[in-house]
C-alpha positions in Angstrom: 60.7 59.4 149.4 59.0 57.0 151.4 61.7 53.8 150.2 64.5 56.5 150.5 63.5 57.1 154.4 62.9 52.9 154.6 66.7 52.5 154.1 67.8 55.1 156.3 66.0 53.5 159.1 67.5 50.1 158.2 70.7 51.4 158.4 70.3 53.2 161.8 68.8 49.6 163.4 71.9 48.1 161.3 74.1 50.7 162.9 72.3 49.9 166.4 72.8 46.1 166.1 76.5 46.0 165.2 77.3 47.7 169.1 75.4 44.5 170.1 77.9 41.2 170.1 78.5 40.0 166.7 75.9 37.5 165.3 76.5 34.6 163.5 76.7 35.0 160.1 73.9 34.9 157.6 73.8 35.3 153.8 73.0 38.5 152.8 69.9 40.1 151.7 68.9 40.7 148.5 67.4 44.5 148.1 64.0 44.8 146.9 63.8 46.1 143.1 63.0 49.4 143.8 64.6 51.2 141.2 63.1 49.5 138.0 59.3 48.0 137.5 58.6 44.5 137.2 58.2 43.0 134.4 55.8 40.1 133.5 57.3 37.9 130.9 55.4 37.3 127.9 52.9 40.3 128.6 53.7 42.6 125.4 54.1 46.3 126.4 50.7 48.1 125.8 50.2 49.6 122.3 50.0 53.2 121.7 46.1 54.2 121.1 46.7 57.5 118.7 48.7 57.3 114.9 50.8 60.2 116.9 51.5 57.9 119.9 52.6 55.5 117.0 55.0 57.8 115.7 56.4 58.7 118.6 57.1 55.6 119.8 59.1 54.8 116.9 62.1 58.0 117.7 64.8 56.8 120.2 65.1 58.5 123.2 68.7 60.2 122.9 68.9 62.9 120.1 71.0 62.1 117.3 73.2 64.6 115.7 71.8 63.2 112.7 68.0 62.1 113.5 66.9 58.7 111.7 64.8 59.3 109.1 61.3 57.9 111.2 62.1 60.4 113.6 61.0 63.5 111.1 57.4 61.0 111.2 57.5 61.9 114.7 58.1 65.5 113.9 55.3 65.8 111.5 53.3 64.4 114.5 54.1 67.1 116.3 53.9 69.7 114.2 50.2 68.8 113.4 49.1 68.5 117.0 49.8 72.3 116.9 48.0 72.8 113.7 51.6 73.9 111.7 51.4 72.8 108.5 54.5 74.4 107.2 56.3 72.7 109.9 54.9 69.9 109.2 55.7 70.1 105.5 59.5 70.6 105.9 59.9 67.6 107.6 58.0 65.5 105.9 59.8 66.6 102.5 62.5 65.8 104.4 61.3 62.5 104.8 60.1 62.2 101.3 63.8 62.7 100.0 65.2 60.0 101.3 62.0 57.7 100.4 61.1 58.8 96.4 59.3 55.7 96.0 56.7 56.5 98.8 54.6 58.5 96.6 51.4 58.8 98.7 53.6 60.7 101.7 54.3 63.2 98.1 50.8 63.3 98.0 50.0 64.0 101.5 53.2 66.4 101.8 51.5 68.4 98.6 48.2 68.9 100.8 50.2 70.0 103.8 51.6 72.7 101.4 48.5 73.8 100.4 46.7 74.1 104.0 50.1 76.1 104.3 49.3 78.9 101.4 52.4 77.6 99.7 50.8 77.3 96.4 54.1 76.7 94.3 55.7 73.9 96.3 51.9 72.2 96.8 51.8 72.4 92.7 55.0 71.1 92.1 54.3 68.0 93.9 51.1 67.3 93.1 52.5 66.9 89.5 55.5 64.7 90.2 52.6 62.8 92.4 50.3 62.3 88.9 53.5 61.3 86.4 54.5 58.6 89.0 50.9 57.9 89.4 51.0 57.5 85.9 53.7 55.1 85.7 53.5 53.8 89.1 51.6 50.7 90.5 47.7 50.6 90.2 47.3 51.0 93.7 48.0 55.5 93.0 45.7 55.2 89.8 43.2 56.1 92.2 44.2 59.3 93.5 45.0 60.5 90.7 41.7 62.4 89.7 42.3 63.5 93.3 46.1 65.2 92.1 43.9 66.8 89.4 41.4 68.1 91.1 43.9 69.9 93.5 45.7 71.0 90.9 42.4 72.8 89.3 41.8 74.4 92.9 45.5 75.8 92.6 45.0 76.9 89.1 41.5 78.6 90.4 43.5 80.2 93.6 45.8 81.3 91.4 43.9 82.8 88.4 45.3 80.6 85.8 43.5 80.2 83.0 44.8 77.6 80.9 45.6 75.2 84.0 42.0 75.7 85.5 40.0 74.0 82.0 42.9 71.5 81.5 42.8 69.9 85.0 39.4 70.2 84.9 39.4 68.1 81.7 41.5 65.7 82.6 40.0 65.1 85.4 36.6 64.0 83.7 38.6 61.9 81.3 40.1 59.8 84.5 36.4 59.2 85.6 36.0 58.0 82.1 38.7 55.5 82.3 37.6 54.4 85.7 35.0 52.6 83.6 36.7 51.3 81.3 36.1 47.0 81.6 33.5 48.0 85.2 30.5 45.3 84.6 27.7 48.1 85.9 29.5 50.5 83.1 26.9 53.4 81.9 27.3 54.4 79.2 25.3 57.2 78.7 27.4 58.8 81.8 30.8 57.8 80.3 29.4 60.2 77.0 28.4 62.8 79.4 31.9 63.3 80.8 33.6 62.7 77.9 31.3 65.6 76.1 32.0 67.7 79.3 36.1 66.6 79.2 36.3 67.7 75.7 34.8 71.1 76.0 37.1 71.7 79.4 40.4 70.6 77.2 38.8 72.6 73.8 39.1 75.8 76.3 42.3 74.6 77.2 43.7 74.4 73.7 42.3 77.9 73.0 44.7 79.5 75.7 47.6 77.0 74.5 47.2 76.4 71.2 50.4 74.5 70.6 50.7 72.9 74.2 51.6 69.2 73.8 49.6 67.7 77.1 46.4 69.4 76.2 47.0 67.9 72.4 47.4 64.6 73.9 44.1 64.3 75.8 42.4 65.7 73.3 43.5 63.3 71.0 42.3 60.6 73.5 38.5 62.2 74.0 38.3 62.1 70.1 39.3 58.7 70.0 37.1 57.4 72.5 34.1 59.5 70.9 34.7 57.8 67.6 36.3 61.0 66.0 39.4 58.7 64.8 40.5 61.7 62.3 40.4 64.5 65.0 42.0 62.1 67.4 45.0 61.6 64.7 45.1 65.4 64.0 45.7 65.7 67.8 48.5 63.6 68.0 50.3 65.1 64.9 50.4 68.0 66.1 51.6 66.9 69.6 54.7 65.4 67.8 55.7 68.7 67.3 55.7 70.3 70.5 56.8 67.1 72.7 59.6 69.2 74.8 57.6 72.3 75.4 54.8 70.7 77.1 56.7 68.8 79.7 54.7 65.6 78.7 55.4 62.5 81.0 56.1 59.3 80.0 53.0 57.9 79.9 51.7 61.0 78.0 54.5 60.9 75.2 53.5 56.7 74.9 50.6 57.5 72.6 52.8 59.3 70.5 55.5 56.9 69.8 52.5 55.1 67.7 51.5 55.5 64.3 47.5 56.5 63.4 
């Protein structure tokens, strides 16, 4: 306001002068830069301070009828801020679509279904989390106990009997193999869980006699007990039932060798 009623008063002493006799001429005037701030060269724009800030800054300011991809980031941002995890889910699956090799956002995407009480989605991807975990770079071997241990609470949410002890199992198996080639190694833990893994997947076996995945961790908590015969017994029968327990590839593996 106070620059808008600066040039009005310049142009009524402007207005004033020109009744006078002409002046000589002089080079015009260069307005100040009113309109836009000034820049310092070389000082770099000051970083956002939040992850959300971070997110946002990476969406363009006009709307696309077709919004990038990092813009559905920002939208997850958003829909977090306002505690809406469903939101927040679609557009992160979204997201996750068109980036299938980003497996952690699968990961986090599962938990968001789960804060949302969409058990079914959360379960599907936590498992297509664990077989690429399986298969994937070391860096998701890690969280995958943690995709196990989710999956248990769904299978304790959800009543399900033969998913709770398998989970739980192979779970306790995954700490086991944590260990594997660790210098401070203890042993007498390792036997602990693997006692503990192979009563969880026994219980398992009892609901599902015939199911391939349970057969195939069993086979592996014989085997690493010493129990080379149960272990072999495991995986035979396993070879029967390959198709109807969905095994990934890094569970069928095993099974491709001969005891």
């Amino acid at each position: 306001m106070r620059v808008a009623l600066l040039f009005v008063l310049l142009g009524v002493v402007v207005g004033c002068e020109s009744l006078h006799a002409p002046a000589p001429p002089s080079p015009p005037k260069q307005p100040p830069p009113v309109t836009a701030p000034v820049r310092v060269v070389g000082r770099p724009p000051e970083a956002p301070k939040t992850a959300v800030e971070v997110l946002r800054a990476s969406a363009t300011s006009a709307a696309p009828q077709d919004p990038p991809e990092e813009d559905q980031l920002a939208l997850v941002a958003q829909c977090l801020e306002r505690s809406d995890h469903l939101g927040a889910a679609g557009h992160l699956e979204t997201y996750v679509n068109g980036h299938a090799d980003q497996h952690l956002f699968r990961l986090q995407l599962a938990e968001l279904y789960l804060q949302a009480d969409r058990v079914t989605d959360a379960r599907g991807h936590y498992e297509r989390f664990a077989a690429a975990a399986q298969a994937g770079p070391p860096a998701l071997y890690p969280h995958l106990v943690t995709a196990h241990i989710k999956l248990r609470e769904i299978a304790m949410r959800s009543g399900d009997r033969f998913a709770e002890p398998f989970h739980r199992g192979v779970g306790l198996l995954l700490l086991v193999r944590e260990q594997d080639g660790a210098k401070a190694r203890d042993a007498a833990f390792c036997e602990e869980l693997l006692c503990k893994a192979l009563a969880a997947l026994t219980e398992a076996k009892a609901r599902k006699p015939g199911d391939a995945r349970v057969l195939v961790y069993l086979a592996e908590v014989h085997e690493r007990a010493g129990n080379r015969s149960a272990a072999g017994a495991e995986r035979a029968a396993a070879r029967s039932d390959v198709i109807g327990g969905e095994l990934t590839g890094a569970e069928r593996r095993p099974l491709l060798l001969r005891d």
